[in-house]
RODRENRO-183032 format. One record per atom (N, C-alpha, C): residue in one letter; x negated, y, z. Coordinates in pm, whole numbers, plus 50000, padded with zeros to 5 digits. Example, Ala and Ser with C-alpha at 12.3 -4.5 7.8 and 13.67 -1.06 7.14 Angstrom:
2
A486814943150780/A487704955050780/A486804967050780/S487154977550708/S486334989450714/S487105000350787/
% end
This chain:
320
X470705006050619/X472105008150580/X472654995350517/X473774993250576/X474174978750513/X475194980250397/X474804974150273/X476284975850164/X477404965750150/X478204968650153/X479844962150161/X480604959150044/X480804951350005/X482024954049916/X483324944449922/X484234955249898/X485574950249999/X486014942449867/X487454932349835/X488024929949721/X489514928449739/X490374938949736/X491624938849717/X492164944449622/X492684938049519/X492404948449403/X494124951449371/X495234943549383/X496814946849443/X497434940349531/X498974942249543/X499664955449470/X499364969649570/X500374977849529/X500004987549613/X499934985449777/X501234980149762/X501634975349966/X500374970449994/X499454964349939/X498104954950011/X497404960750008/X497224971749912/X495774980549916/X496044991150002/X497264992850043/X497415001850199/X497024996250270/X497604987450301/X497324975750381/X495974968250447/X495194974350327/X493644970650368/X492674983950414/X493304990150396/X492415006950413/X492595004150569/X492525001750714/X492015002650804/X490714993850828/X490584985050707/X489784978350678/X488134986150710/X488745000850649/X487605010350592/X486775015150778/X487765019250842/X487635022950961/X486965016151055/X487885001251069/X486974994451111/X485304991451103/X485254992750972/X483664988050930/X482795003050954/X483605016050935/X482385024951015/X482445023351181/X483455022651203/X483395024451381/X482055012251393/X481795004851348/X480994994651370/X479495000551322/X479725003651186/X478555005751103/X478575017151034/X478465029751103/X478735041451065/X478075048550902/X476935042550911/X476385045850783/X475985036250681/X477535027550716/X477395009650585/X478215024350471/X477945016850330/X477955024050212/X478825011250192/X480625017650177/X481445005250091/X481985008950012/X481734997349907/X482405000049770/X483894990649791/X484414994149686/X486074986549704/X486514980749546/X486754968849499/X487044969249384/X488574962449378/X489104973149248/X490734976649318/X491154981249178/X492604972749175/X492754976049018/X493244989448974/X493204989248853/X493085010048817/X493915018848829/X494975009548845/X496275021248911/X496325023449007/X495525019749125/X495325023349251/X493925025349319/X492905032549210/X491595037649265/X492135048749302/X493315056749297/X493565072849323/X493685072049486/X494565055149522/X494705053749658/X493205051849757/X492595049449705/X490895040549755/X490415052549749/X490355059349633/X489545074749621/X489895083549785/X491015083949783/X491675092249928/X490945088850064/X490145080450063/X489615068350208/X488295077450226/X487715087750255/X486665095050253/X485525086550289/X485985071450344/X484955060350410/X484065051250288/X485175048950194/X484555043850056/X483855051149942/X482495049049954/X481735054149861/X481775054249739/X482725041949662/X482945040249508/X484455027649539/X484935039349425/X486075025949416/X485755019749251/X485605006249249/X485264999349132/X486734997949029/X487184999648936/X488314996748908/X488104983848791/X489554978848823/X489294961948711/X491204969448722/X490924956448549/X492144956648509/X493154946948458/X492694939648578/X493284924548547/X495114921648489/X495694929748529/X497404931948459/X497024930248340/X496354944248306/X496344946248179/X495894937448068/X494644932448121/X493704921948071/X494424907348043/X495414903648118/X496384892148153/X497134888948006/X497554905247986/X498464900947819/X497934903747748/X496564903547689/X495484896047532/X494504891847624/X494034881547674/X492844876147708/X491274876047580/X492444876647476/X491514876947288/X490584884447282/X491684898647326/X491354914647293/X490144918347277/X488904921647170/X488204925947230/X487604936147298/X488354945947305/X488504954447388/X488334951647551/X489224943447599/X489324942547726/X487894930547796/X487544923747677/X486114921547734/X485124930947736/X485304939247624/X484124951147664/X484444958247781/X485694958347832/X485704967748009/X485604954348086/X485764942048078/X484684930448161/X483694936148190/X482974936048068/X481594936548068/X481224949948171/X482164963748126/X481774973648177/X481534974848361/X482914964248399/X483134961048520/X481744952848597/X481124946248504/X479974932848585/X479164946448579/X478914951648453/X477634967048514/X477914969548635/X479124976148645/X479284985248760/X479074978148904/X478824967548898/X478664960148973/X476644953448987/X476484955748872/X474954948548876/X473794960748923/X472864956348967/X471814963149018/X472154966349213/X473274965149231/X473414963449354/X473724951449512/X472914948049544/X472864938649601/X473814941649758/X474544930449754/X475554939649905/X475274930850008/X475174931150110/X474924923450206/X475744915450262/X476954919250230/X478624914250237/X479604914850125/X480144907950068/X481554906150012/X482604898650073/X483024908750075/X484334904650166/X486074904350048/X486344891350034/X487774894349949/X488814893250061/X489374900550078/X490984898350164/X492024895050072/X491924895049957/X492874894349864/X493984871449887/X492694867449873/X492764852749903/X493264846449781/X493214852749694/X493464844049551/X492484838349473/X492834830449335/X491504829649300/X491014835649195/X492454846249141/X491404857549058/X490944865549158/X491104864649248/X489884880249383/X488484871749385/X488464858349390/X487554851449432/X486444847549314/X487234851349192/X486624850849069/X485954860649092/X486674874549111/X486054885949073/X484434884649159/X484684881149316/X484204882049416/X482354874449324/X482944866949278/X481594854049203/X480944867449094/X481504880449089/X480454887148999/X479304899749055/X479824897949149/X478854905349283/X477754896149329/X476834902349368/X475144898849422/X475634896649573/X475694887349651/X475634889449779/X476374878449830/X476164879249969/X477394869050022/X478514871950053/X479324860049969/X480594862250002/X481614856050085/X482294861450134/X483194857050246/X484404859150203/X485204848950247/X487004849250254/X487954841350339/X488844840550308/X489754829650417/X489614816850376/X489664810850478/X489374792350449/X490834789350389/X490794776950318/X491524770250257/X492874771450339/X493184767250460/X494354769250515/X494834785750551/X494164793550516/X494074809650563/X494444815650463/X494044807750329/X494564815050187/X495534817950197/X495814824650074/X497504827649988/X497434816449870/X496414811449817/X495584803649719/X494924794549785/X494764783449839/X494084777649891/X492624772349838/X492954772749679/X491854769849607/X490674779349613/X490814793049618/X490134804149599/X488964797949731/X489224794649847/X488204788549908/X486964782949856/X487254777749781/X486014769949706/X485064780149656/X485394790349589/X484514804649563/X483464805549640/X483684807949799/X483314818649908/X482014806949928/X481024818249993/X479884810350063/X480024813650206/X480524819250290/X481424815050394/X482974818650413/X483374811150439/X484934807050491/X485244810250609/X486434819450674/X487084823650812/X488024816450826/X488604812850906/X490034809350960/X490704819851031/X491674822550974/X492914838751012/X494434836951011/X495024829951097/X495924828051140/X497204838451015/X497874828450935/X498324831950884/X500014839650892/X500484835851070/X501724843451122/X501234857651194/X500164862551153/X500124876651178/X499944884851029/X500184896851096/X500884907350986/X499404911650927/X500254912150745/X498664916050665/X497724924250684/X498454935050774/X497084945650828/X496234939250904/X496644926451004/X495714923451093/X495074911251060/X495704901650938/X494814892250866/X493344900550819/X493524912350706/X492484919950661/X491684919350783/X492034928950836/X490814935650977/X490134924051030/X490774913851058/X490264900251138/X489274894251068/X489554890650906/X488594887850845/X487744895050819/X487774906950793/X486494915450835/X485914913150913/X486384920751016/X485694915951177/X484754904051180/X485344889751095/X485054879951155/X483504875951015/X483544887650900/X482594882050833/X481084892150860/X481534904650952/X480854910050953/X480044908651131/X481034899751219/X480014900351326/X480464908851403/X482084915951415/X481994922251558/X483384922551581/X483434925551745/X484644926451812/X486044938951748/X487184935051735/X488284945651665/X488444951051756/X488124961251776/X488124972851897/X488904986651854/X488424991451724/X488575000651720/X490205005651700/X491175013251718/X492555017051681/X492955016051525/X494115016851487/X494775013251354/X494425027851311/X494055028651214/X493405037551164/X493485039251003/X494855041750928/X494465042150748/X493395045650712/X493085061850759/X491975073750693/X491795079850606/X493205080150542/X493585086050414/X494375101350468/X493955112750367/X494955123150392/X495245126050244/X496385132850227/X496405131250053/X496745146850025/X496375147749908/X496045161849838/X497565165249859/X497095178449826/X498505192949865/X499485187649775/X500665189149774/X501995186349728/X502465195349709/X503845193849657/X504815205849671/X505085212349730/X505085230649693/X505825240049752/X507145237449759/X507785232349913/X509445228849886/X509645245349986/X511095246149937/X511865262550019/X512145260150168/X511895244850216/X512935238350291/X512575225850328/X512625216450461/X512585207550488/X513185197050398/X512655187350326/X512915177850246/X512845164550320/X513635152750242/X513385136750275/X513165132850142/X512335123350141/X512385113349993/X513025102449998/X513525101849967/X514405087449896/X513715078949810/X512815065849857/X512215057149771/X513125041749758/X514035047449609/X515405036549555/X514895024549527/X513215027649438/X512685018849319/X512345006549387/X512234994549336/X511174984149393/X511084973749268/X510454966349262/X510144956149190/X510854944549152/X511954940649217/X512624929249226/X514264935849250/X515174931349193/X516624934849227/X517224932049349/X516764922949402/X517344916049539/X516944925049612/X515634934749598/X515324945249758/X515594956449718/X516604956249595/X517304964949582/X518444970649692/X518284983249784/X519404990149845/X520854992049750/X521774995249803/X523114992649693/X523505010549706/X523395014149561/X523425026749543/X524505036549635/X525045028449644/X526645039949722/X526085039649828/X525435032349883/X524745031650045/X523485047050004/X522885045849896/X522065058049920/X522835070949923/X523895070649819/X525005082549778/X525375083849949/X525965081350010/X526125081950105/X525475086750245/X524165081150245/X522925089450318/X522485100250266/X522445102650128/X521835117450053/X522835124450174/X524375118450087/X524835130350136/X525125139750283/X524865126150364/X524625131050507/X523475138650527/X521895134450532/X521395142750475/X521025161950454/X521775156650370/X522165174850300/X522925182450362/X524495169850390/X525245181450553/X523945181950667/X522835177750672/X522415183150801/X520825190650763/X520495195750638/X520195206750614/X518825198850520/X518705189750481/X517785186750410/X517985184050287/X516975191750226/X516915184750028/X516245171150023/X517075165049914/X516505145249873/X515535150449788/X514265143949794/X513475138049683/X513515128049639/X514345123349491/X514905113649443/X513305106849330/X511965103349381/X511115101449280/X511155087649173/X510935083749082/X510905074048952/X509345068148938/X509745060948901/X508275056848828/X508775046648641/X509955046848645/X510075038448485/X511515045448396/X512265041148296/X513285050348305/X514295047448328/X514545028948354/X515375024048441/X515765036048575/X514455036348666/X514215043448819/X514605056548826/X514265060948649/X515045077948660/X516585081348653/X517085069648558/X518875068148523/X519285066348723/X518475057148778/X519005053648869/X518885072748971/X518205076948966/X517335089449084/X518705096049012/X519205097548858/X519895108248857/X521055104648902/X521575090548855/X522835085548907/X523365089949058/X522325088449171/X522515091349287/X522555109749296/X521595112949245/X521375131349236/X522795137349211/X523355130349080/X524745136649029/X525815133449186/X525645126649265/X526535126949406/X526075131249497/X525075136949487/X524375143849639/X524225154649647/X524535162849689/X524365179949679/X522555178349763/X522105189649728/X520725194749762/X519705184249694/X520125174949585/X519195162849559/X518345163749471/X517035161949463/X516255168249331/X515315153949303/X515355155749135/X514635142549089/X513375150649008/X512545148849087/X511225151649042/X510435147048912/X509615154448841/X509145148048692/X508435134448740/X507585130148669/X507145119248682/X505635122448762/X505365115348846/X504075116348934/X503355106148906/X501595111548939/X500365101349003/X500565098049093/X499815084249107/X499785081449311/X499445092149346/X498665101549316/X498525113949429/X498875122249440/X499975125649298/X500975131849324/X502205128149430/X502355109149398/X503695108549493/X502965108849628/X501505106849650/X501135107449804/X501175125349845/X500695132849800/X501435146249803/X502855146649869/X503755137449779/X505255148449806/X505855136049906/X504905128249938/X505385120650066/X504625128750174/X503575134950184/X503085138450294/X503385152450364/X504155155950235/X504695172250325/X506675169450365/X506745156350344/X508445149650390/X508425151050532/X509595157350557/X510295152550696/X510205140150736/X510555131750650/X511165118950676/X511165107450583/X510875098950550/X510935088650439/X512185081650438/X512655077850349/X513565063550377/X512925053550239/X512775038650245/X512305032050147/X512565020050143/X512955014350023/X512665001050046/X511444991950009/X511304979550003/X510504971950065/X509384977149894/X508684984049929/X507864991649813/X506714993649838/X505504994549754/X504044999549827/X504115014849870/X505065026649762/X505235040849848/X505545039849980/X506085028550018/X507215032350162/X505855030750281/X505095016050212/X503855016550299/X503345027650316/X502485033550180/X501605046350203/X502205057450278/X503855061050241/X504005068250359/X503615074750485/X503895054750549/X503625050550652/X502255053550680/X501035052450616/X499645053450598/X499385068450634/X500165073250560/X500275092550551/X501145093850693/X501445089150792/X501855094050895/X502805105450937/X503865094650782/X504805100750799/X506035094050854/X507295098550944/X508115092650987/X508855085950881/X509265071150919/X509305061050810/X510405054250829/X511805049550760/X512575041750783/X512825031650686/X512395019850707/X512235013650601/X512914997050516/X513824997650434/X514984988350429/X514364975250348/X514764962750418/X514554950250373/X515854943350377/X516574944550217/X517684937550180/X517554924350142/X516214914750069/X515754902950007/X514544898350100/X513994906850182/X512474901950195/X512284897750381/X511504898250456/X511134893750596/X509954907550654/X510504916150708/X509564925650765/X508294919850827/X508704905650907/X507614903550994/X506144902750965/X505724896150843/X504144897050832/X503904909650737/X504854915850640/X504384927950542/X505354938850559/X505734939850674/X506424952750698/X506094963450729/X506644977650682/X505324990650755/X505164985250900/X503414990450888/X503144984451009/X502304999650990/X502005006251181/X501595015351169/X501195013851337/X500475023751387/X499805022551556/X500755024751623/X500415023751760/X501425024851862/X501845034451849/X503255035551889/X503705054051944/X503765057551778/X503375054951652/X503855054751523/X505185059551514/X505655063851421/X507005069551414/X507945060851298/X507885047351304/X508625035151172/X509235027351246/X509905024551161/X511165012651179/X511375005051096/X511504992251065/X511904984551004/X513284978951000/X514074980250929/X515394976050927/X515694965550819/X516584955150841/X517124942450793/X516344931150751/X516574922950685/X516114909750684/X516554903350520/X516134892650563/X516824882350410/X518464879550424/X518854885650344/X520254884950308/X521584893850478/X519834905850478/X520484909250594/X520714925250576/X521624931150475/X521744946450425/X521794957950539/X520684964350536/X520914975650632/X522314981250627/X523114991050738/X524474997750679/X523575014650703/X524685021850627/X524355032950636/X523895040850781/X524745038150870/X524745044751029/X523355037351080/X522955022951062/X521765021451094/X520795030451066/X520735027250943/X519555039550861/X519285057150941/X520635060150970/X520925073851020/X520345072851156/X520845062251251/X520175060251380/X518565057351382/X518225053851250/X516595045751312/X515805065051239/X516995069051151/X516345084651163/X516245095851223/X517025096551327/X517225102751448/X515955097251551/X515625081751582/X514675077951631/X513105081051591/X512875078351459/X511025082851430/X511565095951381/X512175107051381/X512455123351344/X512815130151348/X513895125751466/X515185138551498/X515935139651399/X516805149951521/X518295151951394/X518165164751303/X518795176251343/X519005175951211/X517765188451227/X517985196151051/X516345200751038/X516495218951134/
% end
């Protein structure tokens, strides 16, 4: 049995992003034992992969603002345990930085990553005891897989494959859509009257909004839109496996450029997905053929409402 250990430890969009990772390596090596080390707000996502035997969690965010603390060296320390006594036959970082490549230096085994021109970090190269070259104008699902592929010795054969299914969700009365407003940056911010506007179409055609939050900026914003949308509901506050739940029993997604909008996509659910600041082409939902997603707009290129409505008629039909 061969042991693995993968290293992507964020943000969310990448640790979707790497879960066909998981697939790949059984279709190959059905009874390799992989561990994944992945920072702690997203072991709930790694936990879901029935392929990964342990998800390791680190807490490098956290750890970032007191380096002093001593606290956060004693979960160091706890982290190199969880890691010692096991010897892996592979480490593999897809991450390409050089805190992944740090981390990567506390594992027993050989490690592998992208060569210096393949990075995101070019330095992190220096880490690895072997180096891939992975063409950096293809999309992050297929950088991951490739470097896999290419540290473990076999042909990418197998289909796009997440392998995640996510725990039961909400009892809704009624066909629902979620509305994912939130994102990280203001620029991939959608412009609220553009959502007011889709809720409310929407709802004339028989569906309730799931308006979800994650800060209380994200909730002022979920109600702001709720108070103009008839049928619109802003849900309490969720786990990743709660929001992977109440994405997986959706009609329909709409999102912007967010790690939910990915997992969605992961959860195989019909996906429409808006890039107001960012470039779909290398980190856009990406999902298998015959997939039911769309990617809409560009850098400084605002989806309009009727787009959105057309690319939802395309991955879901009309109305419910």
């Amino acid at each position: 049995m061969r042991n693995i250990l993968l290293i992507k430890t964020s943000s969310l969009g990448d640790v979707v992003h790497n879960l066909p990772v998981v697939g790949d390596i059984r279709a190959r090596f059905p009874d390799a034992r992989i561990d994944w080390v992945v920072e702690e707000a997203y072991c709930g996502i790694v936990g879901m992969h029935p392929g990964v035997h342990r998800a390791i969690p680190v807490a490098l965010r956290r750890w970032r603002g007191n380096v002093l603390k001593p606290a956060h060296w004693r979960e160091f320390a706890r982290f190199r345990q969880a890691l010692s006594g096991m010897r892996y036959d592979c480490v593999i970082d897809t991450q390409g930085l050089i805190k992944s490549a740090l981390l990567a230096q506390a594992a027993s085994g050989t490690r592998h990553g992208y060569a210096g021109a393949s990075a995101r970090e070019p330095l992190a190269a220096k880490f690895y005891d072997v180096v891939h070259v992975v063409a950096r104008d293809l999309h992050a699902v297929m950088r991951n897989r490739r470097l896999a592929a290419l540290a473990l010795g076999y042909e990418l054969r197998a289909a796009l494959d997440y392998g995640i299914a996510a725990p039961a969700g909400p009892v809704a009365p009624g066909p629902y859509c979620v509305l994912l407003h939130a994102t990280s940056r203001a620029g991939k911010l959608w412009p609220e009257p553009s959502w007011e506007r889709l809720g409310t179409e929407l709802a004339r055609r028989g569906y309730a909004l799931m308006l979800p939050w994650g800060n209380a900026a994200e909730r002022a914003r979920s109600e702001r839109i709720a108070r103009a949308v008839p049928a619109a509901v802003v849900p309490p506050a969720l786990d990743i496996p709660g929001m992977a739940g109440l994405l997986a029993g959706a009609h329909a997604v709409v999102g912007v450029d967010t790690g939910l909008t990915h997992l969605a996509a992961a959860l195989g659910r019909p996906v429409v997905a808006l890039y107001c600041d960012t470039r779909p082409g290398l980190t856009g939902v990406y999902a298998s053929q015959g997939a039911r997603v769309r990617n809409l707009g560009d850098m400084d290129l605002v989806p309009e409402v009727a787009e959105v409505l057309t690319g939802l008629d395309q991955v879901a039909g009309g109305a419910a």
